[in-house]
C-alpha positions as CSV (number, residue, x, y, z in Angstrom):
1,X,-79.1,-3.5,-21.5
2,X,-77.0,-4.6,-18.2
3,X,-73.8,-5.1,-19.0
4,X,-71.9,-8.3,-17.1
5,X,-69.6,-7.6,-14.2
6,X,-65.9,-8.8,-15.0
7,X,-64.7,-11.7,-13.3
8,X,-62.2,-9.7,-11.4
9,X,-65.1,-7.9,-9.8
10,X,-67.4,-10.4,-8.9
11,X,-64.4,-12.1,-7.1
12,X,-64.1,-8.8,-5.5
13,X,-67.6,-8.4,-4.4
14,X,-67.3,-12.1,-3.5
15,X,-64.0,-11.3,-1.1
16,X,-66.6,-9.2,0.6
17,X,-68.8,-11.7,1.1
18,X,-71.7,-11.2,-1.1
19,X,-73.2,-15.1,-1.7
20,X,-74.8,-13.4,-4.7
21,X,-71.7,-12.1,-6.5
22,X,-70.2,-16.0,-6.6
23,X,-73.4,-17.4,-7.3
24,X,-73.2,-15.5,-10.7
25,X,-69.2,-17.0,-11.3
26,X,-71.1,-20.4,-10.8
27,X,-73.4,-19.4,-13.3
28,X,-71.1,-18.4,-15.8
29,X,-68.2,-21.1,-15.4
30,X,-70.1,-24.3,-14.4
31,X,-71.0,-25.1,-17.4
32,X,-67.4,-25.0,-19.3
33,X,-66.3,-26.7,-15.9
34,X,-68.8,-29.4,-16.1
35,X,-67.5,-30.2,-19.8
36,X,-64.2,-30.2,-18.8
37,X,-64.6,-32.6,-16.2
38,X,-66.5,-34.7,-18.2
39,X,-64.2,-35.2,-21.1
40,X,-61.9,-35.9,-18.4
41,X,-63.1,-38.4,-16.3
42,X,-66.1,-39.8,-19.0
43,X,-68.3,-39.9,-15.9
44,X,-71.3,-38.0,-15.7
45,X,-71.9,-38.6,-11.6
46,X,-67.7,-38.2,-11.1
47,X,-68.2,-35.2,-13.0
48,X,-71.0,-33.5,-11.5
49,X,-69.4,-34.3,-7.6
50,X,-66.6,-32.6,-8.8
51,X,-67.8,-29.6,-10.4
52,X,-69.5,-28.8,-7.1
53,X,-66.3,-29.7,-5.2
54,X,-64.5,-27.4,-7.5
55,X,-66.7,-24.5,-6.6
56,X,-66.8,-25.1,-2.7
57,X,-63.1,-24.8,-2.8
58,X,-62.9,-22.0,-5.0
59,X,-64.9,-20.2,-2.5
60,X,-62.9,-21.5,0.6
61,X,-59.5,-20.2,-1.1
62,X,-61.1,-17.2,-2.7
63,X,-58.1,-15.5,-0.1
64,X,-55.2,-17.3,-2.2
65,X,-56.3,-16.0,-5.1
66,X,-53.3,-13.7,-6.3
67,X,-54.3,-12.4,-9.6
68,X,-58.5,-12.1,-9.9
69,X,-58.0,-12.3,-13.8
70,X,-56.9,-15.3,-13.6
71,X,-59.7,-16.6,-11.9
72,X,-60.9,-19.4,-14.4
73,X,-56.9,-20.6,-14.6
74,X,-57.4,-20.7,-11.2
75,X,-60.8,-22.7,-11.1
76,X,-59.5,-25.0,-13.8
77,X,-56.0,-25.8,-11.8
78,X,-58.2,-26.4,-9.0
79,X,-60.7,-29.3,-10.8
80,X,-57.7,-30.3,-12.5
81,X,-56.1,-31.5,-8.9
82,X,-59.1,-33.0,-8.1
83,X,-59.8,-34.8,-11.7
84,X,-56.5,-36.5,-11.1
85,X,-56.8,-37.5,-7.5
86,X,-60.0,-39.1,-8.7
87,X,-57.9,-41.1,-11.4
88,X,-55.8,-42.1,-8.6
89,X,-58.7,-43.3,-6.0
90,X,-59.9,-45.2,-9.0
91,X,-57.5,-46.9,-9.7
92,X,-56.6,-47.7,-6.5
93,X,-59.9,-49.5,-6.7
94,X,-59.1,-51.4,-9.4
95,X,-61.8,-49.5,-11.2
96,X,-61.7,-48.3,-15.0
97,X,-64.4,-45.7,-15.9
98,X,-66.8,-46.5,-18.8
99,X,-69.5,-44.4,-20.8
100,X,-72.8,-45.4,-19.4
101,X,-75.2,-45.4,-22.4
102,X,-77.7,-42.6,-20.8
103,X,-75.0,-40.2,-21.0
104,X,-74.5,-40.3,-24.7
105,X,-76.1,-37.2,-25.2
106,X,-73.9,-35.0,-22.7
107,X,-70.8,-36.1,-24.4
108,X,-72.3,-35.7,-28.2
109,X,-73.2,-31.6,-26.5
110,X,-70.3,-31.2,-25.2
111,X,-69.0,-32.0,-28.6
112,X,-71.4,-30.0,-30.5
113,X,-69.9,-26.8,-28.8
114,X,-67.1,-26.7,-30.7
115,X,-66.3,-26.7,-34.8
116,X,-62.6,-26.9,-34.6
117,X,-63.0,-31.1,-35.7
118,X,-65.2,-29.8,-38.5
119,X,-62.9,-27.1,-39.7
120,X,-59.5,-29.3,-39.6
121,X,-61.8,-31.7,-41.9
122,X,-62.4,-34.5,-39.2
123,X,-65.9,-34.1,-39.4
124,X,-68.8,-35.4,-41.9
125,X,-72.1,-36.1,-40.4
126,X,-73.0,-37.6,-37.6
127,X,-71.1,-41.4,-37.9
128,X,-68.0,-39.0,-37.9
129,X,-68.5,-37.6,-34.8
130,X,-69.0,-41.3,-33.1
131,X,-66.1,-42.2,-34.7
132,X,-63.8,-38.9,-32.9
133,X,-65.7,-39.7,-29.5
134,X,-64.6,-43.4,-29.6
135,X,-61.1,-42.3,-31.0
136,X,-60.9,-39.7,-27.9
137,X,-60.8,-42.6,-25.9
138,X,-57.2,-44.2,-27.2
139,X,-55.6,-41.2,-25.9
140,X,-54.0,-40.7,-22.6
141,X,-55.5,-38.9,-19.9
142,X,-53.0,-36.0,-20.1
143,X,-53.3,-36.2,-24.1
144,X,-57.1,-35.8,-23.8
145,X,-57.0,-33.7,-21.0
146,X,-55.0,-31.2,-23.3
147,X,-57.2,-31.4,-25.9
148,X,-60.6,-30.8,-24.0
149,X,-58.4,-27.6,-22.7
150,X,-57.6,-26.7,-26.3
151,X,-60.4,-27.3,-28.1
152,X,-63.7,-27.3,-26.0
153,X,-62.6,-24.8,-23.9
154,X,-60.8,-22.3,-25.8
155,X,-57.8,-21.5,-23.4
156,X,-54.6,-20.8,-25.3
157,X,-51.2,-23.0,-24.9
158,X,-50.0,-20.7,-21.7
159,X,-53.2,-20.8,-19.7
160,X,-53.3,-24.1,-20.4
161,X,-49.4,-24.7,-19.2
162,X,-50.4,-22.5,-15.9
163,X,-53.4,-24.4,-15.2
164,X,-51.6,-27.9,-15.7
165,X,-48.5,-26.7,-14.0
166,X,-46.2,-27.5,-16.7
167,X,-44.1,-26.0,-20.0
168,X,-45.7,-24.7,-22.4
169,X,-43.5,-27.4,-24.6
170,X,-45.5,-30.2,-22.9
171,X,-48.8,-29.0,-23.5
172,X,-48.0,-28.6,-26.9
173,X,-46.4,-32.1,-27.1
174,X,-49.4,-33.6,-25.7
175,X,-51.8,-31.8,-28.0
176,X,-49.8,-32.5,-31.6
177,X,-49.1,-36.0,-30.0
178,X,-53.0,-36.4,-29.3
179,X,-53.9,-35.1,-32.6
180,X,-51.9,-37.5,-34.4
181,X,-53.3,-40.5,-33.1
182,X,-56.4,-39.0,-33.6
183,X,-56.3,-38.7,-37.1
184,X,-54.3,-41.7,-37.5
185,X,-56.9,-43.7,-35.9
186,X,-59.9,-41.4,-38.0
187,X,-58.3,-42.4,-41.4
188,X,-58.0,-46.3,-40.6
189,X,-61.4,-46.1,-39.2
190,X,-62.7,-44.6,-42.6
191,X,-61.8,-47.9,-44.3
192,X,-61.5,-50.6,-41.2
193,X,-64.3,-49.2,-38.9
194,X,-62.1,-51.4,-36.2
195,X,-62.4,-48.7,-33.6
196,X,-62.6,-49.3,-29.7
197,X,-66.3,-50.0,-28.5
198,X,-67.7,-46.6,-27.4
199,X,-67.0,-44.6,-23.9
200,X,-67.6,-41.6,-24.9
């Protein structure tokens, strides 16, 4: 059984210029990346461009890279700059992002990865989940932007503060703040069902 190289050496490897060595942190990180991005921007097209940004200037900077164990902090920082110059070009355009209904399915997956929802109770069945997707989209962009880095992706409060660029306090803020409304908004829906029409 072949065991997977560590991130720090495939950015090694990559440093040397072996294509192949990269091709295999695509592999492993586009995914999570694409997810991120997408519960970012709640644009499938957006999203995809920038994943494959992401990566092309991952492997421009590889050089700046101080600390090859923090290579996903890295990659993440890096989408993250370019999630939210997107959110600026946008709305510079006068131009407000909406959930097109053939990408239903990539944002119910990218939901399905996690059970956090299900085990802090904010889950039952399938109407549930619709009803956290459409309450996602209430929050602010740095509120759900915290969140996605929380839950869907696993990263703890520091990485997250490094790859945002900011205290630990704030991410925290933004996190217990976001939960809040969320399960403000959950518990009214339960008996109003007066929810904003789904994004997500």
């Amino acid at each position: 059984m072949q065991v997977s190289e560590p991130d720090t050496q495939l950015v090694a490897r990559a440093r040397r210029g072996e294509m192949e060595a990269f091709n295999q942190l695509i592999s492993r990180w586009e995914k999570r990346l694409y997810h991120y991005l997408l519960g970012i921007l709640r644009n499938r097209e957006d999203s995809l461009d920038l994943c494959q940004e992401t990566f092309l200037k991952a492997y421009r900077s590889l050089g700046s890279l101080q600390d090859a164990e923090k290579f996903s902090h890295w990659l993440f920082r890096i989408a993250h700059n370019l999630a939210f110059s997107q959110f600026r070009r946008n709305a510079g355009q006068g131009r407000t992002d909406s959930w097109p209904d053939e990408d239903q399915e990539d944002a119910l997956m990218m939901r399905r990865d996690t059970a956090a929802f299900r085990t802090a109770g904010m889950y039952s069945g399938p109407e549930m989940e619709l009803s956290v997707i459409q309450a996602m989209e209430t929050l602010t962009p740095e509120q759900r932007e915290a969140i996605v880095l929380k839950v869907y992706q696993g990263f703890q409060f520091a990485e997250i503060a490094e790859i945002l660029s900011c205290p630990v306090s704030t991410v925290k803020s933004r996190i217990y703040s976001g939960f809040a409304q969320l399960k403000e908004l959950l518990t009214t829906d339960r008996t109003t069902r007066t929810l904003p029409p789904n994004r997500w």
